[in-house]
N, C-alpha and C positions, 0 to 999 in steps of 0.2 A: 504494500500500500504506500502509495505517496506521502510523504512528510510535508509537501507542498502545502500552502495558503489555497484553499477555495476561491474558485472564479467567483467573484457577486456580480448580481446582474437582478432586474426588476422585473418579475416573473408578470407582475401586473402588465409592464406596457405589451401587450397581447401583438402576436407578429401575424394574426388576423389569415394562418396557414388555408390558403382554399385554392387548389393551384387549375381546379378545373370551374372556380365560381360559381360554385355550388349554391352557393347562398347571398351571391350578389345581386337580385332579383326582389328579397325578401322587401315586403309592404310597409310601409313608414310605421303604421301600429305594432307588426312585426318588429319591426328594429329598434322602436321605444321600449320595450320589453326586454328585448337583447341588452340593449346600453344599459337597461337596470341592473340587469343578472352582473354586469360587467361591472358597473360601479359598486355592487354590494361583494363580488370576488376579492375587489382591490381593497375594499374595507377590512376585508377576512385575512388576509394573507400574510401582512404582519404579525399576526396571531396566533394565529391556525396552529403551526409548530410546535409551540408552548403549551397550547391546548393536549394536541394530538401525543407529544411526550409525556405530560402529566395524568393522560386517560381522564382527563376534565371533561366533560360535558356543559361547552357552552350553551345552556338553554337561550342566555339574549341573543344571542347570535339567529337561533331560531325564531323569536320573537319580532328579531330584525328582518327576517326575508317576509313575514305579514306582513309587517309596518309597509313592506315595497310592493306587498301584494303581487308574494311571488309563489305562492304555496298553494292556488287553485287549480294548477297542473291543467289547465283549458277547459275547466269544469265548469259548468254556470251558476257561479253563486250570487246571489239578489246582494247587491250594494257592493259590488266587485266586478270589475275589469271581466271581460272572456277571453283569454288566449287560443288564438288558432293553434292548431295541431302542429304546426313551425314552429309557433312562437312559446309552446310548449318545452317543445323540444330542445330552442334554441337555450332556453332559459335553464333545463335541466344539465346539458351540456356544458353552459358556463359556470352554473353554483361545481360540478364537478370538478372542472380545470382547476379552480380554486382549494374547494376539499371534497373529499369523497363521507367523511361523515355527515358533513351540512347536504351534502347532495340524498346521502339516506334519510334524512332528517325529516324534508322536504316531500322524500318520495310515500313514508309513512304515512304523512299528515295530512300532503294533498293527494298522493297515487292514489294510497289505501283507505284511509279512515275517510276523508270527505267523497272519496269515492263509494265506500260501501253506502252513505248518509244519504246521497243523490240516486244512487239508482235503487237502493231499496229503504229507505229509511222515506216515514209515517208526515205528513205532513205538520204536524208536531214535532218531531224529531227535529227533522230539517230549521224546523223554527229555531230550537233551542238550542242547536249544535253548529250548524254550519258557518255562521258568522265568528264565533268564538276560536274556531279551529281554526278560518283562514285567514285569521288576525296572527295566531300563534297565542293569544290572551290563553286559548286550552291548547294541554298536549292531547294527542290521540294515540292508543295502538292498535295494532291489528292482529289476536293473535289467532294465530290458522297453527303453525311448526308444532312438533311436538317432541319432545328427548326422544319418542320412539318412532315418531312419524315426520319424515323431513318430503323427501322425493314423493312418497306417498304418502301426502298430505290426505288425500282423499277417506284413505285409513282413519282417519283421527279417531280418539278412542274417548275424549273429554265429553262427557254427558252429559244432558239437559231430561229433566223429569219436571213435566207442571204435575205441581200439587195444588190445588183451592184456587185457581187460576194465576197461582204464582210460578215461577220457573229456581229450579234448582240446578245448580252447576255443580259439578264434581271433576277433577283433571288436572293434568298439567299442558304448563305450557311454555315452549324452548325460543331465542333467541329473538326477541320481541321489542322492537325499537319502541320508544318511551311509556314501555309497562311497566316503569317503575317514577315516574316521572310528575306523578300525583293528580292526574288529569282522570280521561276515559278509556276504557280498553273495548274494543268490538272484539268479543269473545266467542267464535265458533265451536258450536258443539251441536253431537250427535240425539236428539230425540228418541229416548225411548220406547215410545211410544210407536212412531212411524219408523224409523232409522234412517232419519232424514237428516241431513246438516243443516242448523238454521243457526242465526247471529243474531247475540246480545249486547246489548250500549251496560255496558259495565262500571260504574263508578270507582274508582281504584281504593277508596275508602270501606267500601262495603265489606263485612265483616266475612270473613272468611277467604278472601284475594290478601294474598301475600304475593311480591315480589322481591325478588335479590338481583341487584345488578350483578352482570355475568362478568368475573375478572378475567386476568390473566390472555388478555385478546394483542395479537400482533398486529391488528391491523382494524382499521374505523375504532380507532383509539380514542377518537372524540367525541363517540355517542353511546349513549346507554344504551344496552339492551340486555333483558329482563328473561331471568326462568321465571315461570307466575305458578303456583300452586291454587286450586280453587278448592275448599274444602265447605260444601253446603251451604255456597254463597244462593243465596234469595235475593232474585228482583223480580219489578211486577210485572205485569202485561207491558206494560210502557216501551219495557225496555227490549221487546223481541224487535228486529227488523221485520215489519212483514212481508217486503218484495223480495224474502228468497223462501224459495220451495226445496234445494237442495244443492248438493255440491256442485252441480253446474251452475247456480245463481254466483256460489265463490270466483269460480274459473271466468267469470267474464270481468269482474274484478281486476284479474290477472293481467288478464291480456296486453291492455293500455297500462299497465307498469313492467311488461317486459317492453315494452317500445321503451319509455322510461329508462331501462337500463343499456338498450342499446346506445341511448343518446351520452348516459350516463359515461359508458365507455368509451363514447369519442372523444368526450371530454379530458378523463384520465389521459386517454393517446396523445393528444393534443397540447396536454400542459406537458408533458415529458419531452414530446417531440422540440416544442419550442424551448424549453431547457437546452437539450443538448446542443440544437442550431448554436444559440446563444450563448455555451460555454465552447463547442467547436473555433467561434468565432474569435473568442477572445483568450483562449486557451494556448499556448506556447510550449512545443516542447520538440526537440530536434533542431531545436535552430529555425522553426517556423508556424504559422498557426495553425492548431489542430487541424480545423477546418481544410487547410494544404492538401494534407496526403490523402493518397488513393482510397485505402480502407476504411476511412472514417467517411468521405464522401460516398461512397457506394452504400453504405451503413444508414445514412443520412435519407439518401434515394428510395433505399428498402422502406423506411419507416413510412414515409413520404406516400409511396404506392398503398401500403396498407389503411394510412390516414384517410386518402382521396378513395380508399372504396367503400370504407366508415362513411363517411360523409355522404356519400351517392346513396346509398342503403336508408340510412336516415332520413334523404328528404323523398324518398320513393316511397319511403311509411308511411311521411307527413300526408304525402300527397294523397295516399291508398287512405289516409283517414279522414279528411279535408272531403272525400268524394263518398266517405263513410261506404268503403269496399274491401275494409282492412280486413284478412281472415286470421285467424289465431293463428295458423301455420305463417303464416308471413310474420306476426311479430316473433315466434319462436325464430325465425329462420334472420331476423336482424340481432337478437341477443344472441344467439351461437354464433351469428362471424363477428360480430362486432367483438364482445366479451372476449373470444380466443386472439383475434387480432391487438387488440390492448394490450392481454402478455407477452405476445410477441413484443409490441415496441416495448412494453415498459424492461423485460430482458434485455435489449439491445442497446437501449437508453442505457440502465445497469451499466453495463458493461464498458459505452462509450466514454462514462464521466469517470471512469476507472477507481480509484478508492475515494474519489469525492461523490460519488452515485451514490454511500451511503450513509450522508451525512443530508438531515433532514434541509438545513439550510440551502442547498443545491433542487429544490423540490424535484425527485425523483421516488427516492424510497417510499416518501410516504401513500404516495400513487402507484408506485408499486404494489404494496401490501395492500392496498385500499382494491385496489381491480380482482384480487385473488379472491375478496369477500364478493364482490360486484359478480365474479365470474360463476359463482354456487347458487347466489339467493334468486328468488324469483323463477327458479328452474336448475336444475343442472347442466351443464353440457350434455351428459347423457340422455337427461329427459328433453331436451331440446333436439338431440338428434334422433331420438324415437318416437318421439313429434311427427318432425319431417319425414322421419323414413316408412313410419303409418300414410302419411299423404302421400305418398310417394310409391308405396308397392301397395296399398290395401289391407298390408297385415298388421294388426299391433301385438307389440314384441313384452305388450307389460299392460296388466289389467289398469 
């Protein structure tokens, strides 16, 4: 490892990488939206670090991307902005470049929780919740995962029993952004009765929800997430969602948050890529700047290629969703090359900044580590190419 001084450089001033102008087309409301994500990254960034090595969880920080009304993920919330399916995207992309915890943050609050609130939640509900969530004023979780059921989530084993027209929860539940966070949990569980999945608005006070933030984590170091125990927690009718009838009501949830992580991941690429550019550039060694020699330019070129088909993917989603034609095999099919392409660059990145790649200051590592979480949740690789490869021959390879 080098004994050398760290190249500095300001990871903020954005080198705006688009070499096929991808997104030089994008609509004035579109790019006020962008310029926000951007202004609130450059807020983050002299932080973020600090944050992210003390396993802090900055909640103003999340409180902050409300305040910008950044956290409605192109949902339609009454007394909030609508983002197009771009401007979505554009926005999820940029809180990433920035950090990959704030980007999960965001993707819980608005993917999940105000998503579950809009498409199945009671007109009451919606009264009560929605505006407080995409302020960031409440946290939300979403908890579906389970210690025993990850991939096959559908499995979940966490129980719902009414008794006198109340609902009783019994279960656990694994790896659950802001389920400990003192807010609300949208808690999935299985109906005894029918053996149905259906979702409850959870008060994280209610007696018998216990949560423990989950230590010991290498990577989304800046955000809490939660084992949650439920032990004969009681809520009332109020609290069931009634626009889901079963696990397929979950999976459409899903969907528009694996786009979310496709976007998520260009981001990661995107902030690594422009790192290296910008220590290639300024970096000296041989008698000349990095950026000179062969290997490191062809290096630069590979990333380059993988970025520009990140980006093509992305706005082919935008578009497929803009014309509301998105098929779930299409958004599985941008979180498998996106996700796997991100470790590519972020490995290459690695490797190009040589022993200053793993020093958080150089923003690298922690994008690193951040994409390996990005690359699991929301799906697996495997469950994404079993996805595809069901659309693709007719057979499915996994119930």
């Amino acid at each position: 490892m080098s004994s050398e001084p760290s190249v500095r450089y300001e990871l903020s001033e954005s080198l705006d990488t688009d070499y096929f102008s991808t997104f030089a087309d994008v609509t004035a409301q579109d790019q006020e939206f962008w310029n926000t994500a951007k202004t609130y990254g450059a807020e983050i960034l002299p932080q973020i670090n600090n944050y992210w090595e003390q396993a802090h969880y900055p909640v103003q920080l999340v409180r902050r991307m409300g305040e910008l009304d950044l956290l409605t993920d192109g949902l339609n919330i009454p007394g909030h902005r609508v983002m197009s399916p771009l401007a979505a995207g554009l926005v999820a992309m940029e809180i990433s470049r920035a950090d990959g915890s704030m980007a999960a943050a965001a993707a819980v609050q608005g993917g999940l929780v105000l998503r579950s609130l809009v498409l199945f939640g009671s007109a009451e509900q919606q009264e009560r919740y929605l505006h407080p969530l995409a302020t960031g004023e409440l946290l939300g979780g979403f908890a579906l995962s389970e210690p025993g059921h990850g991939s096959d989530s559908v499995g979940l084993a966490t129980s719902a029993r009414c008794e006198g027209g109340r609902w009783v929860l019994n279960g656990h539940k694994k790896w659950i952004g802001n389920g400990a966070s003192g807010g609300i949990t949208i808690v999935w569980a299985r109906d005894e009765a029918d053996s149905q999945v259906k979702g409850f608005i959870v008060d994280q006070q209610t007696s018998g929800y216990s949560a423990e933030v989950i230590g010991g984590k290498g990577v989304l170091r800046a955000i809490d997430q939660a084992e949650i125990s439920l032990q004969n927690v009681t809520v009332g009718p109020e609290a069931l969602l009634p626009g889901v009838k079963s696990f397929k009501d979950v999976s459409r949830a899903l969907v528009d948050t694996r786009v979310n992580v496709g976007w998520s991941a260009l981001g990661h690429a995107l902030s690594m890529f422009e790192a290296c550019l910008h220590y290639a550039k300024s970096r000296t060694q041989f008698g000349k700047p990095l950026g000179a020699h062969q290997m490191v330019q062809e290096r630069l070129a590979q990333m380059l290629a993988e970025l520009t088909n990140m980006q093509l993917q992305c706005r082919a989603v935008a578009h497929a969703q803009a014309a509301n034609s998105l098929s779930p095999t299409q958004a599985s099919l941008l979180k498998y090359h996106n996700t796997r392409a991100a470790r590519r660059i972020a490995a290459t990145a690695r490797d190009l900044l040589g022993g200053n790649g793993i020093l958080l200051e150089n923003h690298v590592i922690r994008h690193l580590g951040d994409v390996e979480a990005l690359h699991t949740y929301e799906g697996t690789e495997s469950i994404q190419a079993l996805i595809l490869g069901r659309d693709l021959t007719g057979f499915s390879a996994f119930s």
